[in-house]
N, C-alpha and C positions, 0 to 999 in steps of 0.2 A: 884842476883839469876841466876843462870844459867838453859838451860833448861832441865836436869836431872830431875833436881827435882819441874818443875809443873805439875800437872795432871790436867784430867778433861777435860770438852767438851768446845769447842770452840762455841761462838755466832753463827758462822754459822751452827754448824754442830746442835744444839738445836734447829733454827730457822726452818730446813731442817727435822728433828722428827717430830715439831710438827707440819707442813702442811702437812707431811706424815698422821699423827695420825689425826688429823682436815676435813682432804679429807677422808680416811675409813669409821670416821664417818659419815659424811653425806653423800656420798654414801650409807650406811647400811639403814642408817634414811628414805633415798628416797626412796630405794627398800622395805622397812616397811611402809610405807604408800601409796606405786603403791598395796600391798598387803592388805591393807585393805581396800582398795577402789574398790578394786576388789571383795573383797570379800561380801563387803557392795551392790553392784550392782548384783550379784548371791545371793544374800539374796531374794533381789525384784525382780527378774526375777522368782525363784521359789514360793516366794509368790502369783504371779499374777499368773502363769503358775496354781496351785493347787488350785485355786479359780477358773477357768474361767472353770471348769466341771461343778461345786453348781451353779456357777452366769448363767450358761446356762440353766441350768432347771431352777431354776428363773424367767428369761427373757422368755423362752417357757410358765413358767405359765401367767406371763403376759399379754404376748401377746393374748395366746388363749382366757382370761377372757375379753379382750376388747370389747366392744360395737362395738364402732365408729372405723373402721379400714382406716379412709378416711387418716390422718397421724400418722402412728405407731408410739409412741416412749416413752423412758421411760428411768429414772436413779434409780441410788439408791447406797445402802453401804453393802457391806459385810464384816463384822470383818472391817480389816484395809483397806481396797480396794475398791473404790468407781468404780462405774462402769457405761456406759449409752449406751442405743441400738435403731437403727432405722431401721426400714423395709420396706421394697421396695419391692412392686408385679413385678414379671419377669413373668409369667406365669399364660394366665389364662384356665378354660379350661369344657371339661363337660365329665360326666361318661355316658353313656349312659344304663341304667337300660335293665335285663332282658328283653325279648319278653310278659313272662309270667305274668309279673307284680311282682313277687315275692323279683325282687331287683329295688329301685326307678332310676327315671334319678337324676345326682345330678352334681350342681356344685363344681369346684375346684379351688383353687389358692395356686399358688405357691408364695412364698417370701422368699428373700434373707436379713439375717439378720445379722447387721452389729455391733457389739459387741466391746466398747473401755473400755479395765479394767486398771484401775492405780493406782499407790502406789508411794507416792513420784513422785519423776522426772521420774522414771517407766513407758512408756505409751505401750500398746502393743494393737492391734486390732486384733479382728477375726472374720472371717464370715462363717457363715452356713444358713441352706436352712429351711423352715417349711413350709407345706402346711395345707391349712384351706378349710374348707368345708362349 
């Protein structure tokens, strides 16, 4: 036969397709799963984030209903979100009442409330302030 008349692809140039074609693919594939991994992790960042308003007033009714405030602290579950808080007096302090008597002298305390919400591998902390009387 001479070579007029064969056609068709050579071993090489078949082998050279399909590591073209084999490499696209998993490229595509990696960049599909950087993307829902991402997307899975802004799942749970806005989950925690839109909890941690509720789980704050929560944790303030908590706290205020405590007896014993010698160690603040406290967990619990919200929907999917488990959450747990500890408080720490920074500040303590006194009001000093009217002359007249009309308003008492009283004490005050300041605490720094230190709030850890999580979902999944998810952990994010935040602190805020509450004063007790």
């Amino acid at each position: 036969m001479s070579a007029k008349y064969q056609s068709g692809f050579t071993l090489l140039e078949v082998l050279l397709a399909s590591f073209i074609l084999f490499s696209t693919i998993v490229a595509t594939s990696l960049v599909y799963r950087g993307a829902a991994l991402s997307s899975s992790k802004a799942e749970q960042a806005l989950s925690v984030s839109v909890a941690a308003h509720s789980i704050q007033r929560i944790v303030t009714d908590e706290f205020r209903q405590l007896k014993d405030k010698s160690q603040p602290s406290g967990e619990g579950r919200y929907g999917e979100v488990t959450y747990s808080w500890r408080a720490e007096e920074t500040h303590k302090g006194t009001r000093i009442g009217e002359l007249d008597g009309s308003t008492p002298t009283r004490e005050y305390a300041l605490w720094r409330i230190d709030l850890t919400i999580s979902k999944g591998r998810m952990t994010k902390q935040f602190h805020y302030s509450e004063i007790s009387w």
